[in-house]
N, C-alpha and C positions, 0 to 999 in steps of 0.2 A: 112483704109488708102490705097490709091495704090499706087504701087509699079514702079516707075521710069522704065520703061524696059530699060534704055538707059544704066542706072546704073549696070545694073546685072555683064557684064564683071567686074565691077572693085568689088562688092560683091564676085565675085569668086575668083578673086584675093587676097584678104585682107583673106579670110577663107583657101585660101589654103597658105598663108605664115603665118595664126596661126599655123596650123597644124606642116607645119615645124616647128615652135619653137615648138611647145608640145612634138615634135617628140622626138627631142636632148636635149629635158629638162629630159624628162622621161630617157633617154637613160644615161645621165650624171648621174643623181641620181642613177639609176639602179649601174652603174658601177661608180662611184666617190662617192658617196654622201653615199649608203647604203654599207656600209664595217665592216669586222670585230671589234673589241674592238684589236686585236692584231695587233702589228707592224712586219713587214717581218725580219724586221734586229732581233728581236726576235727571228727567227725561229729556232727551234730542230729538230733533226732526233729522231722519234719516235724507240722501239727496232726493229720493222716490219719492219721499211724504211731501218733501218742499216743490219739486216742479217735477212730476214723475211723464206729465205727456202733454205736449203741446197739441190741445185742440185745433179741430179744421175754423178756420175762419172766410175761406168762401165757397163753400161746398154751398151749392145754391145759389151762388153769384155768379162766379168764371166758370163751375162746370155743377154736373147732377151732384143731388147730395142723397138722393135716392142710389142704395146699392144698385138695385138692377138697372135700372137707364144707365149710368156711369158703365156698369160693366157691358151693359148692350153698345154704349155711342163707341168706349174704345174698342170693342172690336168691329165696329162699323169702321174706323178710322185707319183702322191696323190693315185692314181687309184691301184695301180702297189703293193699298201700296203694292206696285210691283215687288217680289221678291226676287231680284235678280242680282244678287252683291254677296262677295264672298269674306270679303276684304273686313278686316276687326277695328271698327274706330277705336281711337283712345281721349280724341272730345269732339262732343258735339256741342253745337251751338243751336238752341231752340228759341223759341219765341213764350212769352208768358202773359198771354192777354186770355179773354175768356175762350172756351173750346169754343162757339158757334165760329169767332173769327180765324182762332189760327190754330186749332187741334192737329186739323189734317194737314197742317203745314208742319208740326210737331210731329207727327205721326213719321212722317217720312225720315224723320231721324230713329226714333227710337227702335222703330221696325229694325234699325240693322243690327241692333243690340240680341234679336232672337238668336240666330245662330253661336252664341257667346253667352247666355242666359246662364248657366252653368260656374261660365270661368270667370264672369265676373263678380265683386264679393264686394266692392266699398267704391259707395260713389260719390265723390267731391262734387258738391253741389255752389257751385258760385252765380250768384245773381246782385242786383243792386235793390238797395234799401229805398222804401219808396215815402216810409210812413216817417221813419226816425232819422234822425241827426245821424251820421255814424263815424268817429274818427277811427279809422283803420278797415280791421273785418273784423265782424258781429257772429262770435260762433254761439250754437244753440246751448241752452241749459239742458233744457228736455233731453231724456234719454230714448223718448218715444213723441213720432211725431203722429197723428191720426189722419187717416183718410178713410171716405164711407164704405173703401174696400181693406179696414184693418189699419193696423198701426205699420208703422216702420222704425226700426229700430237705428237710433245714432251711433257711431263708431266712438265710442271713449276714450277709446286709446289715440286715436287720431286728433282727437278734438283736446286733449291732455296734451299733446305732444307739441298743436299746433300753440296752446295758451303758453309754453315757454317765447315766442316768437312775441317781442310788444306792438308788432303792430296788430296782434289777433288777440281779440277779448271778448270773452262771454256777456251776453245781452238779450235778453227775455224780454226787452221791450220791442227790441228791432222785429226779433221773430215774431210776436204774439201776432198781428194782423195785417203781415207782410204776406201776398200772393205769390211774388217771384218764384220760390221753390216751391209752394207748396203745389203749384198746378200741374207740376211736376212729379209729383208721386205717385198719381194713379197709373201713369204710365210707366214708369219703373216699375210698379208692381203686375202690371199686365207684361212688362218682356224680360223682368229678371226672377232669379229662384230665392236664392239665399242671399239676402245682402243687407247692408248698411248703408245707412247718410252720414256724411258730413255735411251742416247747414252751413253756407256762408253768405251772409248779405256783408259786403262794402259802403262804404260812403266816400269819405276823403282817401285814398288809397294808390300808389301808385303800383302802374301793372309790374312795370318791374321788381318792385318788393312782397307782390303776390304770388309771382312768376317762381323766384326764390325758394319761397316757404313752398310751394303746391313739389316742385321738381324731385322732390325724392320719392313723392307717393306717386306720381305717373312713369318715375321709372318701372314701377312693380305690373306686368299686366294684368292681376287681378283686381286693380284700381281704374276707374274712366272719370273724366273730369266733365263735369255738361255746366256747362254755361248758358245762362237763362238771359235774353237781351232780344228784343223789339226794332225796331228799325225807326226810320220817321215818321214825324205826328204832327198830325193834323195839317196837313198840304193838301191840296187840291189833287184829284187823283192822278194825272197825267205830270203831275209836279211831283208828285211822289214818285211812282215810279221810276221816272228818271234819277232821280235821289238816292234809290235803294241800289238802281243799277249801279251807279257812283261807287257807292257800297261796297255792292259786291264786285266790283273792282278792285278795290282797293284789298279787300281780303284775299280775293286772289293772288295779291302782286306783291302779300303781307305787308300791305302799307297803314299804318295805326288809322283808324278812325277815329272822328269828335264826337265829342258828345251832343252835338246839334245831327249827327247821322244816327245814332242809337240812342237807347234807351238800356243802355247794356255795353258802353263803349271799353270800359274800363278791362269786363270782364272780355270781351271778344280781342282789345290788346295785346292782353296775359295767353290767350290763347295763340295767336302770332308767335308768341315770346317764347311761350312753352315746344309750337309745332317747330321753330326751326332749332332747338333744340337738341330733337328728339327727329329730327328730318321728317315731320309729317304734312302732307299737304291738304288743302281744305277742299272739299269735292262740295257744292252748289247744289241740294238736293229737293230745295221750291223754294218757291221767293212769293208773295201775293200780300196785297192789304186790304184792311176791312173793307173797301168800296166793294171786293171781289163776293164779297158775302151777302155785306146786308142792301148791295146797292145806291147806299148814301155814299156820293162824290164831293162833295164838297170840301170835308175834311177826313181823312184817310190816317189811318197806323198803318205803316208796313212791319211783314214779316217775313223770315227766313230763315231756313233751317241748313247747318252745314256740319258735314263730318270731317274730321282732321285723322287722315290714314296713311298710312307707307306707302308709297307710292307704288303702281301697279303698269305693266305697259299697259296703257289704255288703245283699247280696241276704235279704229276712227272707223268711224259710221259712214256709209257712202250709197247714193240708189236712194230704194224704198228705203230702209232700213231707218236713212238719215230721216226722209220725211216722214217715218213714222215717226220717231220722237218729237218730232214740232207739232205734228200729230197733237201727241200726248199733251207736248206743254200747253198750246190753244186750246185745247177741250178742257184741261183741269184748268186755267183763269179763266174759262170764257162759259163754263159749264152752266149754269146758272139764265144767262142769257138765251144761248141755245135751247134749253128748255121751254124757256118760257116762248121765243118765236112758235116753238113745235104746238105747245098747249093753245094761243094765240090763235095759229093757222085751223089747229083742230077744231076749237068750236066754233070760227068763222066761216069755214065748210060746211060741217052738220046744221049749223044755224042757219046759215045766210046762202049757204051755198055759190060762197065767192070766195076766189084768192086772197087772203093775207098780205097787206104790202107792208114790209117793215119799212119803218122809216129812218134814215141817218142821226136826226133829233134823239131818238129814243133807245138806243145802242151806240159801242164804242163804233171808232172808225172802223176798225181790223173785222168786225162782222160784215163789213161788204171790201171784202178780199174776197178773190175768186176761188171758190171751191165746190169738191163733188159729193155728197153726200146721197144715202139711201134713209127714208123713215120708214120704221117696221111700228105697225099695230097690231096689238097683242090681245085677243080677249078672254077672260079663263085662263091664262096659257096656251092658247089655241092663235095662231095665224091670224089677223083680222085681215090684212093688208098692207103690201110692201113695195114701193116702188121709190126708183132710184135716179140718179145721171150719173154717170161714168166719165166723165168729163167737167174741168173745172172751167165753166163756159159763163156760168153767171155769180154774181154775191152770195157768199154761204148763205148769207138771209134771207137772201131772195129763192136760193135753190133749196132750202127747207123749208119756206112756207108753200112753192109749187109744188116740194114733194110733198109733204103734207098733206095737201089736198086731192091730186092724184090717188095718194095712198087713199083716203078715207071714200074717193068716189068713185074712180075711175079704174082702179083695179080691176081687171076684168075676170077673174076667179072668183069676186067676191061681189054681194050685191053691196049698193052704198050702205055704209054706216047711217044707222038711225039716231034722233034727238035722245033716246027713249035707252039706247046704247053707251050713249057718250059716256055717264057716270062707270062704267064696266073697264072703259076700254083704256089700256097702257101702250105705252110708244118707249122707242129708244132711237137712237141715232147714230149713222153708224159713217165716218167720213172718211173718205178714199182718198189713198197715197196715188203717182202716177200710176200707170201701167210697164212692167218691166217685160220684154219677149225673154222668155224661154228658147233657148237654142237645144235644138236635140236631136238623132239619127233616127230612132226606132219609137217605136209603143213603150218597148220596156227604160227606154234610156230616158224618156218623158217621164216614166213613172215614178223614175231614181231620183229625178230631179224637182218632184211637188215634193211641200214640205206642210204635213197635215198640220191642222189646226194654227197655221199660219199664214200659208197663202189662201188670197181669194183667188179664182180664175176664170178667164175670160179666152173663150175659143172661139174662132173665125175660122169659117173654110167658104168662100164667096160672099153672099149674102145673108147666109144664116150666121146667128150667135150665139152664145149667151154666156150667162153670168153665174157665178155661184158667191157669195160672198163668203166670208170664213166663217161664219156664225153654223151656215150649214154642216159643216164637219159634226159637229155634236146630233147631225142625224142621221149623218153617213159616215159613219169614220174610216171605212178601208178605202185607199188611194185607185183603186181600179173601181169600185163601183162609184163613187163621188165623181171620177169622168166620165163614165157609160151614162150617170144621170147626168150630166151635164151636157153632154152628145143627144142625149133625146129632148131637152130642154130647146136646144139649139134646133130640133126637126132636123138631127141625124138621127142613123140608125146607131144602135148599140156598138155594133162592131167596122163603124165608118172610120177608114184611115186613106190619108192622100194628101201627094205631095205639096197641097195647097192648104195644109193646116196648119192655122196657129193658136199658138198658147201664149196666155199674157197672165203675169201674177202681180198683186197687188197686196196692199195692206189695208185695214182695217181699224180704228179708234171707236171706241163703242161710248156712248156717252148715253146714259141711265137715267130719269126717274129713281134718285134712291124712295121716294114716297107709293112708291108703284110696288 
């Protein structure tokens, strides 16, 4: 059949006003015609639509609300902890003020949570309500709570379990701009994998009916309970301390505290309650208050962090060893001060080209307790200058700001430190335990008996000496060449041995410039 050519226009017409209708036919059904089974005026707010995630409310107050500062400070904090514990808490007790005051007093708790990061899955979070009224415990609505490193997810089945219990009741007002737990989750997210909160803020509540409801979820060891509590406030610094020490007495000896000692008494009770329970005892992992930080004494927050663990035979520290950890504890409260003597001494040297006298007025009393100390200056990472005393013959502050200055002029390896220098140059501080003798028969029975990157050592054979402190190991790390240099340090020969020599080992506390 042919085809009309005359006809086409109107053929193209008639197909292209099909198309429109097919168009808005399709288009109709698509959106009129294929609809749900349910009606709008039906519609419910699902529990997600109504409170699906509790925002941060002081991310930029008590810590960073910038992701990377937050994930830079806690691992500055995390770092700053010895890892030396094996042992699985099942609660800890932290503090919850801003990080500059009490992170790294927190920090010492959570660190122990790494090697368990894994096993642990839900963490009962109990603090006290600061903002709201609360009769009983205040559990969260929120199924997610937010921090600048991610959300965290609430356990519902726990928080279900616990709303059968009347003294526990959901409260989205206690939560919304309560700090207590929330300073709390950046660090649970930096030392656990997989897990859950339970939020609990208190108000009127007694421990023993907290103790109660919490006891079947700390029987489980995938469960840890962290107690969020402050110490005292606003005391005079040296009036504090002694307060906190009270404290931590009393916790030691599981004797309940008032609530004129915490800020968190309630919750640290239930924790007593729960450890002898469960036969756990509380191990004292740092104690300090804000005076330690910001330097304002007048009126003071303590804090302290402790872990509740099965008991372990504890190893008794005795010798160096002992005085290394007092060591530790004076340099971490006193860090701060230390410093600033060092800084002080330094540019009253290069400037002035005079001693430093620290004065009593201007530091606590325990900076003029007798100790020995070495200052190292460091420029580029290069040596600038290091001199020390080996003996605790004057005031720490007195023997840091001589070494000090020794160091920055009188080292005779090095010319003095220039004005033009200063802005370059980094320091640390390095403070010595006694000196312990080494007993030994031969070369090789000496050798058995150094213990790298631990001891420092000190060899005498008449008149000559010298010194290596531990620091050196990271540049000599094998045990026979780290003495031959230290045998020619002393102006022996390499291969000098006789029955007139001795060896003396000591310990070492390094106290840093984190700004350096």
């Amino acid at each position: 059949m042919e085809i009309d050519r005359r006809k086409i226009p109107q053929y193209l017409m008639i197909a292209a006003i099909v198309g429109v209708v097919v168009f808005f036919n399709v288009s109709y059904f698509s959106d009129y015609v294929s609809a749900n089974n349910e009606e709008i005026v039906d519609y419910a707010l699902s529990d997600d639509d109504i409170n699906p995630v509790r925002e941060t409310a002081v991310a930029g107050l008590f810590y960073p609300a910038d992701v990377y500062q937050l994930d830079k400070d806690l691992d500055g904090y995390l770092e700053h902890v010895p890892a030396e514990f094996s042992t699985r808490p099942h609660i800890l007790v932290v503090p919850h003020a801003g990080y500059k005051y009490s992170a790294q007093v927190a920090a010492h708790a959570y660190k122990r949570l790494l090697p368990f990061r894994k096993e642990i899955k839900n963490v009962l979070l109990l603090g006290p309500s600061h903002r709201e009224y609360v009769k009983g415990v205040a559990l969260a609505e929120a199924k997610n709570f937010r921090t600048p490193l991610g959300l965290v997810k609430t356990n519902q089945q726990i928080t279900n379990e616990l709303k059968k219990n009347p003294l526990f009741r959901t409260n989205a007002r206690a939560h919304r701009d309560e700090h207590a737990l929330e300073v709390q989750m950046p660090f649970l997210q930096k030392t656990l994998d997989d897990f859950t909160i339970v939020p609990m803020l208190y108000g009127q509540a007694n421990p023993d009916d907290i103790a109660a409801a919490l006891r079947p979820y700390l029987a489980d060891d995938a469960n840890i309970l962290i107690i969020s509590a402050d110490l005292s406030h606003y005391l005079k610094y040296d009036e504090a301390k002694k307060a906190d020490e009270t404290t931590a007495a009393q916790i030691a000896e599981a004797k309940p505290v008032d609530h004129h000692q915490s800020c968190g008494a309630t919750g640290i009770n239930t924790a007593m309650i729960l450890a002898k329970d469960f036969g756990l005892v509380p191990k004292l992992l740092d104690m300090v208050n804000s005076g330690d930080a910001s330097g304002e004494k007048t009126k003071v927050v303590g804090y302290g962090a402790w872990a509740y663990e099965e008991p372990e035979e504890e190893k008794i520290l005795t010798g160096i060893e002992l005085e290394e950890a007092h060591l530790q504890n004076f340099a971490r409260h006193n860090k701060q001060a230390l410093l600033a003597i060092v800084k002080t001494a330094l540019e009253t040297a290069v400037e002035q080209h005079s001693i430093y006298k620290p004065q009593r007025d201007d530091f606590n009393n325990v900076l003029f307790n007798r100790g020995a100390s070495f200052v190292t200056l460091t420029k580029n990472g290069r040596l600038r200058g290091c001199i020390g005393s080996v003996v605790a013959a004057n005031a720490i502050a007195i023997d840091l700001a001589n070494n000090t200055f020794a160091a920055a002029l009188n080292d005779s390896r090095f010319r003095p430190v220039t004005k033009d220098e200063l802005k370059d140059i980094s320091f640390s501080i390095s403070l010595l335990t006694n000196f312990e003798k080494i007993e030994f028969t031969s070369a090789d029975d000496l050798l058995s008996k150094i213990r790298p990157n631990i001891d420092g050592l000190l060899i005498k054979d008449g008149e000559r000496q010298g010194l290596f402190l531990p620091t050196v190991w990271k540049e000599i790390p094998d045990k026979q060449d780290f003495l031959t240099e230290l045998k020619i340090k002393a102006g022996l020969s390499p291969s000098h041995w006789s029955d007139n020599l001795q060896v003396f080992r000591f310990r070492t506390v390094e106290v840093k410039d984190d700004n350096n």
